[in-house]
C-alpha atoms as one frame of an Amber mdcrd trajectory, in Angstrom:
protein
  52.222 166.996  50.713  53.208 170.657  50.749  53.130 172.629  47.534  53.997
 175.649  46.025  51.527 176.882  43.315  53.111 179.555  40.883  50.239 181.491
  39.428  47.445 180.206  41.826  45.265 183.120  41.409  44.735 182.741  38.066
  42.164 180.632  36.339  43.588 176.959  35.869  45.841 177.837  38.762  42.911
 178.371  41.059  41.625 175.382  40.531  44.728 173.533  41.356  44.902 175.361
  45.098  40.885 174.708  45.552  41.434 170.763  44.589  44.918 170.054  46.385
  43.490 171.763  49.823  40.550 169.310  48.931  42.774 166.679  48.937  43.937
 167.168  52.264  47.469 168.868  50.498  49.132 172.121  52.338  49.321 174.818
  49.516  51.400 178.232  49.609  50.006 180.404  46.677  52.073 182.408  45.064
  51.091 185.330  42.476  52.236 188.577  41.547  48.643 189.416  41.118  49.198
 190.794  37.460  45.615 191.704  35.870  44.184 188.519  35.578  44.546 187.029
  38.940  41.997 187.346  41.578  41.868 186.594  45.259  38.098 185.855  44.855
  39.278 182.568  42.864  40.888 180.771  46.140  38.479 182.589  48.584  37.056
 179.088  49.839  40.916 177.400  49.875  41.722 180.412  51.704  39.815 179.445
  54.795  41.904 176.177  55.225  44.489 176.558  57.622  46.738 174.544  55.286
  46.262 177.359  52.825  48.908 180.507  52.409  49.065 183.301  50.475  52.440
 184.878  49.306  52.028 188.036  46.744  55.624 187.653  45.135  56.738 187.625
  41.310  58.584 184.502  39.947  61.224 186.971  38.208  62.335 188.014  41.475
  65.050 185.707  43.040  65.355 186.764  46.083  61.967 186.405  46.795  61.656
 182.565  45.435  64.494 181.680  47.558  62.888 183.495  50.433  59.874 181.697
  49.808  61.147 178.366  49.470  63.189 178.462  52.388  59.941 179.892  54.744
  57.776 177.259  53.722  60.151 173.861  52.950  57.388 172.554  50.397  57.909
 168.873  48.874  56.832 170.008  44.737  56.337 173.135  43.003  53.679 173.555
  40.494  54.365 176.059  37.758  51.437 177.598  36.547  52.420 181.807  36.663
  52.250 182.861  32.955  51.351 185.401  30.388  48.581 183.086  28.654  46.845
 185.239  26.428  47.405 185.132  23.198  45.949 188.048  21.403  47.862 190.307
  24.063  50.796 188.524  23.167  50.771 189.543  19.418  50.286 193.478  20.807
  53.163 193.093  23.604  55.199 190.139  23.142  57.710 190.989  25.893  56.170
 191.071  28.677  55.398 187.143  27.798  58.874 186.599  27.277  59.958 188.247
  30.643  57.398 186.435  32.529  57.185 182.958  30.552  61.249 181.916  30.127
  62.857 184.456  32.531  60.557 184.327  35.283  60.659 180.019  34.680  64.455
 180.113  34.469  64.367 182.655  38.013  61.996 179.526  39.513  64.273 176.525
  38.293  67.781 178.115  39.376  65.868 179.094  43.507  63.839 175.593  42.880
  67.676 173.919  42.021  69.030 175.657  44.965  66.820 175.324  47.301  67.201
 171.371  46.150  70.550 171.044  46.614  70.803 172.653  50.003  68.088 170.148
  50.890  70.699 166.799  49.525  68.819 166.163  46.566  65.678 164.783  48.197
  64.619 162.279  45.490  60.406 162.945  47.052  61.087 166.386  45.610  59.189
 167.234  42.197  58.732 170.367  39.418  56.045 170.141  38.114  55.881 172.338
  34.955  52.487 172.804  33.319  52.218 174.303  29.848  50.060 174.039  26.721
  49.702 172.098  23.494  50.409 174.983  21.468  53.998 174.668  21.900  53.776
 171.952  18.626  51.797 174.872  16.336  49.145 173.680  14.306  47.513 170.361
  13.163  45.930 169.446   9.623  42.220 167.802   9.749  44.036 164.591  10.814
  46.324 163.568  13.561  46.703 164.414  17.487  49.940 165.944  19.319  51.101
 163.330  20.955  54.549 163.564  24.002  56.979 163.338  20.759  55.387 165.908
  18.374  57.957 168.555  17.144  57.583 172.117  18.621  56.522 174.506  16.348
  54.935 177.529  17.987  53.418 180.182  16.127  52.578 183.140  18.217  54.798
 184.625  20.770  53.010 183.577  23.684  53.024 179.660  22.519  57.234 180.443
  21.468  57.496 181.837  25.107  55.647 178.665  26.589  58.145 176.421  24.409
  60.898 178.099  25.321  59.777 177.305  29.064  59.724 173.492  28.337  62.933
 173.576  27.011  64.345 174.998  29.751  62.530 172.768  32.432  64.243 169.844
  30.595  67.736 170.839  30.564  67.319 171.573  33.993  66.547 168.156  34.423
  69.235 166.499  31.874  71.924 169.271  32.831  71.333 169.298  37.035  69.506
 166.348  37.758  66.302 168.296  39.177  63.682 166.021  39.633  60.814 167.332
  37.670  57.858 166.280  34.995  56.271 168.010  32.203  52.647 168.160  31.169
  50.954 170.272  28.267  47.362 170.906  27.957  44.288 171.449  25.463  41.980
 174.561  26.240  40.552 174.901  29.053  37.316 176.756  30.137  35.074 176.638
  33.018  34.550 178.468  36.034  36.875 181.556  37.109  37.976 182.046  33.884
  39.443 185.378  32.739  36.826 187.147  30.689  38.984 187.870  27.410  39.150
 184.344  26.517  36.628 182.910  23.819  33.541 180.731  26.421  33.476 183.925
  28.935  33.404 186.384  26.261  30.577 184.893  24.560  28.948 184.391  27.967
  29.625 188.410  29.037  28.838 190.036  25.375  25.321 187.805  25.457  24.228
 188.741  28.814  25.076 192.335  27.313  23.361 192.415  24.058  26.571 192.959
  22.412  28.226 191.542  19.108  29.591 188.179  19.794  33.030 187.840  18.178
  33.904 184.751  16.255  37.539 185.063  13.833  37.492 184.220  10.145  34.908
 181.770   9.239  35.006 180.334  12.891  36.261 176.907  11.663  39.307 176.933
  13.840  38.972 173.003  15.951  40.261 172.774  19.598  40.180 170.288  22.072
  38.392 171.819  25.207  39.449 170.173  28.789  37.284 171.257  31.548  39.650
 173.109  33.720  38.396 171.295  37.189  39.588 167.781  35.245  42.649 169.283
  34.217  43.350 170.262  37.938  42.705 166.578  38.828  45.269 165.211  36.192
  48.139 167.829  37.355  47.379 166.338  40.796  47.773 162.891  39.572  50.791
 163.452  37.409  53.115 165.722  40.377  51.866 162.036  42.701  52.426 159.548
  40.471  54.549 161.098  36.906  57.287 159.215  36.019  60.192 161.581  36.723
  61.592 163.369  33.245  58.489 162.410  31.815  56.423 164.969  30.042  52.320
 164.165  30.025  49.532 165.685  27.475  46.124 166.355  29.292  43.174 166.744
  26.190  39.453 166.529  27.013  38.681 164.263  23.687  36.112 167.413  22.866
  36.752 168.464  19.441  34.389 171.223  18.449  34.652 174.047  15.612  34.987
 177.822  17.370  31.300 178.273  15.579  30.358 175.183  17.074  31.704 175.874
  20.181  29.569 179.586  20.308  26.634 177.961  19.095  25.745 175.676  21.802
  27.010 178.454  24.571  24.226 180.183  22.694  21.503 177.488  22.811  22.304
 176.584  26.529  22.056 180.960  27.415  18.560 180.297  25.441  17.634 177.848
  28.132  18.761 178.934  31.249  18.491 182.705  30.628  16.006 183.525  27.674
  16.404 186.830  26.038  14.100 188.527  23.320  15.662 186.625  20.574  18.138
 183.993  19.770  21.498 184.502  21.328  23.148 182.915  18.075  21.497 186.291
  16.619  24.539 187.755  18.144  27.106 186.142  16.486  29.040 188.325  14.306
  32.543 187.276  12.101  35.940 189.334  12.314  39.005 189.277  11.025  40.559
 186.597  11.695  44.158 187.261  14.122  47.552 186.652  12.881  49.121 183.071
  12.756  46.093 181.554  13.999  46.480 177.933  14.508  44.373 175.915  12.520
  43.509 173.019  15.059  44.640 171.479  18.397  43.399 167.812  19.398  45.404
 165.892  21.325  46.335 161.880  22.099  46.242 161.511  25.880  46.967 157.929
  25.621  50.293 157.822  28.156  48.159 159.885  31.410  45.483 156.982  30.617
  47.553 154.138  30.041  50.334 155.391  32.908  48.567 157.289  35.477  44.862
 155.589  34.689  43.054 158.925  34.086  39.949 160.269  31.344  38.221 163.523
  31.471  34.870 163.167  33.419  33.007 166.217  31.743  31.898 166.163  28.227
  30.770 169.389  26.114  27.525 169.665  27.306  27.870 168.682  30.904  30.735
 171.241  31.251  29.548 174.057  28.994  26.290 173.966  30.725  27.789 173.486
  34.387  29.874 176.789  33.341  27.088 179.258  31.893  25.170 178.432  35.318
  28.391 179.387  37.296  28.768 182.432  35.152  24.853 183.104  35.880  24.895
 182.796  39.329  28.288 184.488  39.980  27.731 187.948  37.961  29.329 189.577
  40.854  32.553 188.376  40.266  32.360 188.586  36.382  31.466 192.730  36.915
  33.856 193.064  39.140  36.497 192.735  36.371  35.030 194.836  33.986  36.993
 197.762  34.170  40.396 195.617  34.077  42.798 195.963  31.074  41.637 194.475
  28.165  38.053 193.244  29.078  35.845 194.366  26.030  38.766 195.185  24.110
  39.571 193.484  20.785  43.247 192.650  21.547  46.042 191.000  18.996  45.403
 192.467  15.638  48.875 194.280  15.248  50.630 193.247  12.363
């Protein structure tokens, strides 16, 4: 199959170019190589001769159309986003620009280029975006396909807005396309200004590890190489205009979450004292979502699939990647926002 990867420089896109060229899949990457994408990421997809690169933004139509038409692929994956939150609260338009016009720019050249081709019923959209888009859970219940949207910072409203677009491009037009929304994800590559590689990168440092409020926020963490697998999985075998939520049934507090980063950093790289030492509590950021878990009972029932890495396989597996790549992980030190506390504007 030949696909086009929105966003494959970044972190979870990354690992969707690294596994489909594994696969035996042709990929063209493209990424407007905003501040937290990095080349580095695909470096060993890159080799492949099935591999290409295309530096393009999804806002810009004529280059979309360009692209499609060069390359003739049989799915698009949307991944390119503005995913951060914090940065969000400080600069929410830049998420909207990106996250609903850039996807509506995509769906209009993806609907075209469609069309022109007779409405090839092999072709698929794949959208991927994140369980935040249904806000905020009590101490019971998961989000299942049919919870409510409720989003509660701008990046998770922009990310909504998204879905609702990729489905009324699919009631409205007809475009073939499916849906799947995600827990957190962590593991190698990732961007250090979320949570796992900031505690990772202000340990190694000796600096104050951040944790918000009383650091009893819950999320669901999905280790990013067996979320890759499941977007495989679902563009291959989805059930067209259905919509798919990918969780990694690992339910741990933030301070939970911190805590064994810590212990594992005591193991594999001791330091005078405790890591946990490190741990310091901060003001908690605006409209911060209580807790995320999620039901992944249709992908397992439909499409046959479970996570493979539980907290301590993949937390560990990812502190030794950080360890042993702190080449990469210095190399984006002096990028915007790296050691910066980000979304406390009110």
């Amino acid at each position: 199959m030949k696909i086009m990867v929105t966003g494959g420089a970044g972190f979870i896109g990354s690992a969707v170019v690294r596994r489909a060229i594994a696969y035996g899949h042709s990929i063209v990457n493209v990424d407007a190589l905003t501040y937290a994408a990095c080349l580095d990421n695909v470096a060993s997809a890159s080799e492949s001769p099935e591999y290409a690169f295309e530096h393009a933004d999804i806002r810009d139509a004529s280059a979309m159309s360009a692209i499609l038409c060069k390359y003739q692929p049989d799915a698009i994956m949307h991944l390119a986003a503005e995913s951060h939150v914090d940065r969000s609260i400080d600069g929410p338009a830049t998420f909207i620009d990106t996250n609903v016009t850039g996807t509506y720019v995509l769906l209009e050249a993806a609907r075209a280029y469609w069309m022109d081709a007779g409405r090839p019923e092999t072709f698929r959209f794949h959208h991927i975006s994140t369980d935040e888009v249904f806000g905020s859970l009590g101490e019971t219940g998961f989000f299942t396909e049919d919870s409510p949207y409720q989003p509660n910072s701008p990046y998770s409203a922009s990310k909504a807005s998204s879905d609702h677009l990729v489905r009324a491009w699919r009631e409205t037009y007809g475009l073939p396309v499916v849906m799947t929304n995600c827990s957190n994800n962590y593991g190698p590559y990732q961007f250090p200004e979320k949570l796992i590689p900031v505690v990772i990168l202000n340990a190694l440092s000796g600096k104050p590890i951040p944790i918000y409020g009383a650091g009893d926020n819950i999320r669901d963490w999905l280790h990013v190489e067996d979320h890759a697998k499941a977007l495989l999985l679902v563009l291959e075998k989805g059930k067209l205009g259905r919509s798919y939520n990918i969780g990694g049934e690992n339910e741990m507090t933030n301070l939970d979450l911190v805590r064994m980063i810590c212990a594992i950093l005591d193991q594999l790289k001791p330091g005078k004292t405790p890591y946990a030492d490190l741990i310091t509590f901060v003001t908690d950021r605006p409209g911060h979502d209580r807790r995320y878990a999620i039901d992944p009972k249709r992908i397992r029932e439909e499409l046959n699939w479970r996570p493979t890495f539980t907290p301590e396989t993949g937390l560990k597996q990812t502190v030794q990647w950080y360890l042993d790549n702190d080449a990469w992980l210095n190399a984006l030190h002096t990028r915007s926002g790296v050691g910066e506390r980000l979304g406390i504007a009110r």
